[in-house]
C-alpha distance (Angstrom), angle and dihedral (degrees) to the residues before:
residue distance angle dihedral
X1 . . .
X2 4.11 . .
X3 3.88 82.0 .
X4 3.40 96.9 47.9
X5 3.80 92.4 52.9
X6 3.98 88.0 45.9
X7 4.03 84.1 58.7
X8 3.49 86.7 47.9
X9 3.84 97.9 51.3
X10 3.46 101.1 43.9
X11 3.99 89.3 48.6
X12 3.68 94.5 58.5
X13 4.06 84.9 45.3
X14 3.70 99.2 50.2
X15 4.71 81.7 42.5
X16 3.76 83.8 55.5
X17 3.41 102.5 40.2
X18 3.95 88.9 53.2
X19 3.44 88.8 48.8
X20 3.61 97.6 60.2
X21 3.85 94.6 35.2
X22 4.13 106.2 30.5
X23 4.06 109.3 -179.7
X24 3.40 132.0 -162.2
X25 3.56 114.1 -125.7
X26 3.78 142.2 122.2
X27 4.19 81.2 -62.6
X28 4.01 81.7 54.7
X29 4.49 94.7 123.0
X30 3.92 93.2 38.1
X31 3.81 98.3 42.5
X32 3.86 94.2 39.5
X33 4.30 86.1 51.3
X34 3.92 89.3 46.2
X35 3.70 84.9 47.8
X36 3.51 101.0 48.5
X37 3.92 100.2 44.9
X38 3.86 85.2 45.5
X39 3.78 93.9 49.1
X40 4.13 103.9 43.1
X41 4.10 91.1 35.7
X42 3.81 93.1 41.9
X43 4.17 90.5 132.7
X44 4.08 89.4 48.3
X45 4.01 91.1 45.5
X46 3.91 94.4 51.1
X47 3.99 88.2 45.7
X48 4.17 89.8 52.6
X49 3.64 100.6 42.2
X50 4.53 91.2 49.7
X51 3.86 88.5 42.3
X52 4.13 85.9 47.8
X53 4.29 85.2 37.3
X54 3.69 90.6 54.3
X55 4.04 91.2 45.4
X56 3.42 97.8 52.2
X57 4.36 89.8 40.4
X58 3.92 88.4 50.5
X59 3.97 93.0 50.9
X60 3.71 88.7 54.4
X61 4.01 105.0 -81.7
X62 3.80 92.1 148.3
X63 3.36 100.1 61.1
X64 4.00 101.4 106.1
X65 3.99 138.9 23.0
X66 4.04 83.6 -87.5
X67 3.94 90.9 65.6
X68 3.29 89.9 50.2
X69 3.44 99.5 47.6
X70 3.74 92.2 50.5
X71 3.89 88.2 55.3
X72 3.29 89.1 56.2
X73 3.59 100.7 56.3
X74 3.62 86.7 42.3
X75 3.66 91.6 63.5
X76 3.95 90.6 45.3
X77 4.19 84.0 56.4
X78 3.61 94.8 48.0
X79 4.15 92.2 49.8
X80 3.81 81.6 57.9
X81 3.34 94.9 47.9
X82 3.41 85.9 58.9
X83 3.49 95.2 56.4
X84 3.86 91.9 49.0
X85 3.88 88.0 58.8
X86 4.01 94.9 36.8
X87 3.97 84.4 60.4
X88 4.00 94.5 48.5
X89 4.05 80.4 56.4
X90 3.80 79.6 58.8
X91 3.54 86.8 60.1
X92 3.96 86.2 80.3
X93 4.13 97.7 58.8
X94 3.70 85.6 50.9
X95 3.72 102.7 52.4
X96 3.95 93.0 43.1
X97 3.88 82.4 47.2
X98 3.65 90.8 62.3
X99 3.85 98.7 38.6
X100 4.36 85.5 53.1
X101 3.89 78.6 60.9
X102 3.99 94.3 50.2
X103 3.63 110.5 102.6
X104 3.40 94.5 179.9
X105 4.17 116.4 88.0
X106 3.70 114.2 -118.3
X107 3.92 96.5 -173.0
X108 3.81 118.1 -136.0
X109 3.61 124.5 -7.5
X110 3.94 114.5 -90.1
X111 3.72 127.9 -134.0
X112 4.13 114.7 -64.7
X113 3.67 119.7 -109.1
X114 3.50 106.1 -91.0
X115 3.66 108.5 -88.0
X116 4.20 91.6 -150.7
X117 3.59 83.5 67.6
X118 3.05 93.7 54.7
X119 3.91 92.4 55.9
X120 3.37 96.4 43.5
X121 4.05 109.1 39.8
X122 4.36 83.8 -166.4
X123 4.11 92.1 76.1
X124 3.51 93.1 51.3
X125 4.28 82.5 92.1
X126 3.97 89.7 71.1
X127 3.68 140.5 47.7
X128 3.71 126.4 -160.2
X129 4.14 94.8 -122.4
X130 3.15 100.7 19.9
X131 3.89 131.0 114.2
X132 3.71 128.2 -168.9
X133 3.58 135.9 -171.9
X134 3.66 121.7 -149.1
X135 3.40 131.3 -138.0
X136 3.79 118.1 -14.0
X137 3.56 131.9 168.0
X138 3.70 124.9 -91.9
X139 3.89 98.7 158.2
X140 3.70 143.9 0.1
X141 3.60 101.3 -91.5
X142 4.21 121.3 84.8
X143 3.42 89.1 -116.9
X144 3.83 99.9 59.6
X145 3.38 101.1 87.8
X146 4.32 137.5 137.0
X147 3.03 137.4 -159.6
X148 4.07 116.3 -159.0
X149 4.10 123.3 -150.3
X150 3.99 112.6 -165.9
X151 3.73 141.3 161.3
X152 3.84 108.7 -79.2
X153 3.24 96.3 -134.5
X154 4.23 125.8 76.5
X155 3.92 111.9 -85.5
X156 3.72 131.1 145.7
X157 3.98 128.9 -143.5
X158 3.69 100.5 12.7
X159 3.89 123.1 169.6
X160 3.81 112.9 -88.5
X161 3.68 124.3 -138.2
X162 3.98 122.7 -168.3
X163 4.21 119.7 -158.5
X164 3.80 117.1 -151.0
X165 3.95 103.0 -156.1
X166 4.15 115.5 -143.1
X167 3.67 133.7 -141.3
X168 3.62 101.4 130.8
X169 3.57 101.7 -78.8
X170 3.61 91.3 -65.6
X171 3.41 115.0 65.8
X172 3.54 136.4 28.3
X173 3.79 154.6 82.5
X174 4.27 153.1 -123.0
X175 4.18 79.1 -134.9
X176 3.93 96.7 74.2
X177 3.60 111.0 14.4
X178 4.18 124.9 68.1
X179 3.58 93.6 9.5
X180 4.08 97.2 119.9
X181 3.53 89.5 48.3
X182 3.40 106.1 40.4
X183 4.25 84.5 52.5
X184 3.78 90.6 55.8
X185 3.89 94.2 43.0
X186 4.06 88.8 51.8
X187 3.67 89.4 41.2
X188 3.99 90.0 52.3
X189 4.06 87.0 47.9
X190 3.79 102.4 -87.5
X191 3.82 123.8 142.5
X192 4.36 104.0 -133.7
X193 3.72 134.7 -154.6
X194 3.53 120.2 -173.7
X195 4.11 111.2 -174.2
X196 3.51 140.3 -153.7
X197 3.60 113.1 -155.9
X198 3.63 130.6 -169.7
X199 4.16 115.9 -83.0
X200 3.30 138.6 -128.9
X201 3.54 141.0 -81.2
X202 3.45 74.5 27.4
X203 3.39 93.3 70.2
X204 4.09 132.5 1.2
X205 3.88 132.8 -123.9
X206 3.00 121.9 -59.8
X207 4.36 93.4 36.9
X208 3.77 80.1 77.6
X209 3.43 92.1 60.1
X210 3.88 103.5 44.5
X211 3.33 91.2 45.6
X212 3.57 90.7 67.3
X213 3.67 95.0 42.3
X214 3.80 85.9 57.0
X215 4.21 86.5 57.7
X216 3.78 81.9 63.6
X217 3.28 97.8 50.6
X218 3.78 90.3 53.9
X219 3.87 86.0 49.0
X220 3.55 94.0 55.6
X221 3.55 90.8 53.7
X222 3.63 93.5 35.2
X223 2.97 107.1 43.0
X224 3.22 115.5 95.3
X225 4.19 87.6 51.9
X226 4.08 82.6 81.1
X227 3.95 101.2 46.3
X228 3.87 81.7 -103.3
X229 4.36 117.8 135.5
X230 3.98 102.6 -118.1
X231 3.86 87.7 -147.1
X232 3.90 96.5 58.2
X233 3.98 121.6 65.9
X234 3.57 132.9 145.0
X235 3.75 129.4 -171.0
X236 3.68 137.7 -135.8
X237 3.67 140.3 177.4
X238 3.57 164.0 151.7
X239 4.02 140.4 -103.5
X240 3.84 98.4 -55.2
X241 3.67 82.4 6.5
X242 3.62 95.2 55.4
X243 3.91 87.6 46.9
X244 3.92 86.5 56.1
X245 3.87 96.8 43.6
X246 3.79 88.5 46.8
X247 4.08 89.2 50.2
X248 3.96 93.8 50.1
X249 4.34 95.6 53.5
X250 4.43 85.0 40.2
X251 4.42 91.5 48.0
X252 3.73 119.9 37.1
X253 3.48 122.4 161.8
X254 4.12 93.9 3.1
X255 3.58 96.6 151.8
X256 4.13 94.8 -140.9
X257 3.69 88.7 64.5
X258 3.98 98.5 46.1
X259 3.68 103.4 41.1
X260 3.98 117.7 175.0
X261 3.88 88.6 12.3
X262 4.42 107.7 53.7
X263 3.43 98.5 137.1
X264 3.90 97.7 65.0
X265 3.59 114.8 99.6
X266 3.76 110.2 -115.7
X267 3.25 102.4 177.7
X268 3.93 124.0 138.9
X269 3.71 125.7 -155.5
X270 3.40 105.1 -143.9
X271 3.89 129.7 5.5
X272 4.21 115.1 -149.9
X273 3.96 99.7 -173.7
X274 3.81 119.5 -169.2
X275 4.29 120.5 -149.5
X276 3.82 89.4 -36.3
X277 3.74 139.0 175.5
X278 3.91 106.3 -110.3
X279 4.07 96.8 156.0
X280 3.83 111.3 43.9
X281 4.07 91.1 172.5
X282 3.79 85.7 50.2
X283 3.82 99.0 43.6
X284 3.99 89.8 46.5
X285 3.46 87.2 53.8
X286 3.74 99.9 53.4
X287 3.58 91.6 37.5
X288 4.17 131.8 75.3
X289 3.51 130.0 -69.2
X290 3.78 84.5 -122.4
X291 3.76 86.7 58.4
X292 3.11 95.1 44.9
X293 3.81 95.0 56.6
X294 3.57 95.8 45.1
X295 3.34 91.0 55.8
X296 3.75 93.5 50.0
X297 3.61 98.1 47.7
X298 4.34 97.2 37.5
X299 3.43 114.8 27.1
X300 3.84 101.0 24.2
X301 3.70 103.8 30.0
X302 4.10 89.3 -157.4
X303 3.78 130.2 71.7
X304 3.05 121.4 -103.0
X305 4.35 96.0 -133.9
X306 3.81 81.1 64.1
X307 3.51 114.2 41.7
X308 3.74 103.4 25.6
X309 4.15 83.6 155.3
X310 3.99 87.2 73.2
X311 3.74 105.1 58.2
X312 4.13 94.2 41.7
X313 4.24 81.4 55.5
X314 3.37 88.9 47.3
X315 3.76 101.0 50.0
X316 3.75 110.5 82.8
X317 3.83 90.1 -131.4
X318 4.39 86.3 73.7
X319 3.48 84.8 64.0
X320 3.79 109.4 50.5
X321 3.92 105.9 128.3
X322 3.87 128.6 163.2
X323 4.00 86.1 -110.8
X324 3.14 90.0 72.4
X325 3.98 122.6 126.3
X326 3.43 130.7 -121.1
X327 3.56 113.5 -64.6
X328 3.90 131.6 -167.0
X329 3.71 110.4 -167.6
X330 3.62 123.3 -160.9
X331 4.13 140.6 176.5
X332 3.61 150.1 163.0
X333 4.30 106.7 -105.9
X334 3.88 81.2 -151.4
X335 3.85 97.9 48.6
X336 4.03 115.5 130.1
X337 3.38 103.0 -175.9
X338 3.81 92.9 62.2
X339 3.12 125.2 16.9
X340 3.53 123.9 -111.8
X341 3.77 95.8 -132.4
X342 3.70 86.5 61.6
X343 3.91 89.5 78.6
X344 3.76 96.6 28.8
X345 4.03 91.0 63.1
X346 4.05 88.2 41.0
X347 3.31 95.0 58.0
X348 3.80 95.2 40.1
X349 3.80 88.4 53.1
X350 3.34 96.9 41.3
X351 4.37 95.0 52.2
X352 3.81 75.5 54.0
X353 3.71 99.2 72.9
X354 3.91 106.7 4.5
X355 3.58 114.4 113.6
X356 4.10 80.2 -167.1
X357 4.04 122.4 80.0
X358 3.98 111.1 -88.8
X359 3.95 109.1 -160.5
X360 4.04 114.4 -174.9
X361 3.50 122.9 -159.8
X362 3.71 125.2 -173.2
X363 4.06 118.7 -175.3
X364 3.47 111.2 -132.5
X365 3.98 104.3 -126.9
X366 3.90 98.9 -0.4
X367 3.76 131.0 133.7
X368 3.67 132.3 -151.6
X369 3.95 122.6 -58.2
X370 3.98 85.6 11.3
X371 3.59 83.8 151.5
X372 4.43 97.9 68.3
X373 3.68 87.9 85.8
X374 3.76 123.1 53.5
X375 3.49 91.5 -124.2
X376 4.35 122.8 163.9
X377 3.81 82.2 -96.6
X378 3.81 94.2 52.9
X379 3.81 93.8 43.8
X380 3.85 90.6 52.9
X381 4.39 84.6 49.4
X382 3.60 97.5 47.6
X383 4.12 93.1 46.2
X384 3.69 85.1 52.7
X385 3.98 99.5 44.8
X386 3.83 80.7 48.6
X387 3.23 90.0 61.1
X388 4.10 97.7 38.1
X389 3.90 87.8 52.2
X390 3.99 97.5 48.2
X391 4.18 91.7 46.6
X392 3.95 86.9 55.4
X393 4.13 88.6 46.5
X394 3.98 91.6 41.2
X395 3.81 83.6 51.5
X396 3.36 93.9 58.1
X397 3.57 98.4 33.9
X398 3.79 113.6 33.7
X399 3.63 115.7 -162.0
């Protein structure tokens, strides 16, 4: 047993230590996974690994040098496990740091995220007050489909909010991404939308992309069916979702992307866009060649060598315009699946020739899709896009 608790120990070091240093790699998708359940569940991972400590100590772990050795590193993962969590507490500073810079009025303060949720990550599917609707029809195809998240009770023309799920382009769904935020927004008098759009190699860029612009068509004509206002819509999202949600608030009514239906208004009010891809070129670049490819031959369906115009008009960087609406920008500084100084040159640009606010957020010790779990960190994030979201409606409709 002393060496089993040494294999113990030095497992929750080298899970810590990854934690607080993630690397990208050729162990880039296990590490960053490792990372990210270690990171957002820090409090759950520290109560496993002394429950599993004690065990193995009780059935005669410290019984040689080995035992004790493994203690020891056991107690050198749980003092970084306490950094992990003291830098979600960051999470805090940050998000009043970006409300200081909010000109806009968001009235009173809404309810808190539910801090049971919080405890236990499992409730985080359902909101006291909240309805949703599952599955509906936006398009022809199987994989059009919505599901909508509103206020339970009665209300007419509320503000609508659309969620973009990631995966990069190929994988993916409305049933595990956006669903903490999209219960708060509801429960805070919101109208949600959470698409599924069709996937690649199935389809190419931009079929991602119209699809979605189809889901606001149906909300424009929908609308209305949910107690939502038709003429008010934001959009949020993810990774390759956030790259999408950032491309429908930068290209409304470009013809390529809403063929068969360019005279409805797509526009979006405001655009909150989580750890997304705003520079393909730049991301290939930094990225694998096996990346690379796979992008090329799934999600792109052209190479890059010769048709370099496609992936600058699909980045969301080609696009940046001073029409552009609000946008709150936020990512992980520890993320290794895109790199942070994707957003912080976005946003930078983007301040540059907006005549809309640009807030930037950057999470102090958080990787990529931090925001799956509702996690302290996540809480503290969706308060504060709460907020963000309801100064940009409040702005346009003063009470």
């Amino acid at each position: 047993m002393p060496y089993v608790l040494l294999a113990s120990g030095v497992l929750a070091l080298l899970t810590t230590v990854n934690a607080l240093r993630p690397r990208r790699g050729r162990l880039l998708l296990p590490g960053f996974f490792v990372a990210w359940l270690t990171i957002e569940l820090a409090p759950w991972v520290l109560v496993i690994e002394a429950v599993v400590t004690a065990l193995i100590a009780g059935a005669g772990g410290l019984a040689g040098p080995a035992g004790w050795a493994g203690i020891a590193a056991t107690v050198l993962g749980w003092a970084g496990l306490a950094v992990v969590m003291a830098r979600a507490r960051r999470t805090t500073v940050t998000v009043r740091e970006w409300s200081a810079e909010l000109e806009l009025d968001p009235g009173e303060r809404a309810p808190a995220f539910p801090r049971s949720h919080v405890v236990f990550p499992v409730l985080m599917t359902r909101r006291s007050g909240v309805t949703r609707t599952r599955n509906i029809a936006y398009g022809d195809e199987p994989d059009m489909r919505l599901d909508v998240y509103r206020p339970s009770a009665p209300g007419e023309r509320r503000p609508g909010i659309m969620e973009v799920h990631g995966g990069a382009w190929m994988i993916g769904s409305k049933r595990e991404q956006g669903i903490p935020l999209l219960n708060h927004l509801a429960a805070n008098g919101w109208v949600g939308v959470n698409v599924d759009y069709r996937l690649s190699p199935r389809v190419k860029f931009p079929d991602h992309l119209i699809d979605l612009k189809r889901a606001i068509r149906w909300y424009r004509e929908h609308a209305t069916e949910y107690g939502a206002d038709p003429d008010f819509l934001c959009v949020t999202g993810g990774s390759a979702g956030g790259h999408l949600a950032a491309l429908l608030a930068l290209t409304p009514g470009v013809p390529e992307y809403q063929p068969g239906f360019e005279d409805v208004d797509t526009t979006v009010r405001a655009a909150v866009t989580f750890y997304g891809v705003y520079d393909i070129v730049a991301l290939l670049d930094g990225g694998s060649k096996t990346f690379a490819s796979a992008m090329e031959r799934h999600v792109m369906g052209a190479r890059r060598a010769e048709h370099p115009e496609a992936y600058e008009k699909a980045s969301p960087a080609h696009w940046i315009n001073a029409d552009a609406p609000p946008f709150l920008v936020v990512h992980g500084s520890l993320d290794t699946l895109v790199p942070v100084t994707q957003a912080r040159s976005f946003a930078e640009r983007l301040r540059e020739v907006s005549a809309a606010p640009v807030l930037y957020a950057e999470m102090k010790g958080a990787q990529h899709a931090f925001d799956i779990f509702p996690s302290y960190r996540t809480a503290r994030v969706i308060e504060g896009v709460e907020r963000f979201l309801t100064s940009v409606r409040r702005a346009e409709h003063p009470v």
